[in-house]
C-alpha positions, 0 to 999 in steps of 0.5 A: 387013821386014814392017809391020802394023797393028790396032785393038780396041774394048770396052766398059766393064761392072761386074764385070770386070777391067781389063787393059790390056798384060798389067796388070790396072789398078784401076778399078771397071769392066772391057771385055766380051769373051769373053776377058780383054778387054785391047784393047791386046793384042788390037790389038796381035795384030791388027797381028802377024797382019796383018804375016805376012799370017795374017789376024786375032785372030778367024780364030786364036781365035774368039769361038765357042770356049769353049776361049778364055772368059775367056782372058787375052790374053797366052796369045793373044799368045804363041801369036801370037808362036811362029807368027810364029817358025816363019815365021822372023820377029821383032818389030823394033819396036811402036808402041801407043796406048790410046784411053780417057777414063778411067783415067788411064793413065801411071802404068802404061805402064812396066810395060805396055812391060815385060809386053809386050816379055817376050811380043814377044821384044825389048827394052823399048825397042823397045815403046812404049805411049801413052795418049790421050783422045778430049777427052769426044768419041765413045764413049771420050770419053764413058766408054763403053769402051776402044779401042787401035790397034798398028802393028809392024815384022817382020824376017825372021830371018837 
C-alpha cells in the first residue's frame, strides 16, 4: 500500500470557468490557471503522483507548455491514472476536501464523487469529497480563490 497526499490553491477571476471534480459549478467567477483550473483534481493528481514516488502535477505537465492551455484537468488525471497502471497499481481509496467560502458546494459533490471515481477506476464509494469554509478567514475565507487537499491509498495490482 502506498499513501499520498496533494493540495492545490487558485484564485478566483471573472471570466472563467468554474470546475471543480470534472463539474463545471455555476458561479460568476472562475480560478486562474494555465489549465482548466479545477484544484480538486489538481490536488487530487498531486496525491497519486506522490503515492508512486513520481514527483508533482507540475514535473508531468508544466505550466510552460502550451500543449496543456486551457487543458481540462480530467485528461490530467486520466494521463495520471494510466501511468499509475503501468506500475501496476490502482486506486484503493480517495479522500478530498474543497477549501472555498463561496459557492455552496454539497448540492454538487454526489456528481463530483461519480466524475472522479469513473477516471480512478473504482467505485464511487471509495471516492469521497467534502467541502468546507475557512469561517471568512484567510484567502478563501475572504472569497479570494479556491483550495483543496487529497489524500489516496494505492495498492499494488496482484
Amino acid at each position: 500500500m502506498l499513501i499520498g497526499q496533494g493540495f492545490d490553491a487558485h484564485r478566483f477571476a471573472p471570466g472563467r470557468r468554474l470546475v471543480l471534480g470534472g463539474l463545471e459549478i455555476p458561479h460568476d467567477l472562475g480560478l486562474i490557471a494555465h489549465s482548466d483550473g479545477d484544484v480538486l483534481i489538481h490536488a487530487l493528481c498531486d496525491a497519486l503522483l506522490g503515492a508512486a514516488g513520481l514527483g508533482d502535477i507540475g514535473n508531468h505537465f508544466p505550466d510552460t507548455d502550451d500543449a496543456y492551455a486551457g487543458i481540462d484537468s480530467r485528461i490530467l488525471l486520466r494521463q495520471v491514472i494510466a501511468s499509475l497502471s503501468e506500475r501496476g497499481l490502482s486506486v484503493h481509496n480517495a479522500d478530498m476536501t474543497i477549501i472555498a467560502q463561496q459557492p455552496k458546494l454539497a448540492p454538487h459533490i454526489p456528481a463530483m464523487r461519480e466524475i472522479l471515481a469513473a477516471d480512478l477506476g473504482c467505485d464511487p464509494a471509495r471516492v469521497n469529497v467534502k467541502a468546507t469554509t475557512m469561517e471568512h478567514m484567510g484567502f478563501t475565507g475572504r472569497g479570494e480563490g479556491i483550495a483543496a487537499s487529497a489524500a489516496v491509498l494505492l495498492i499494488e495490482d496482484a
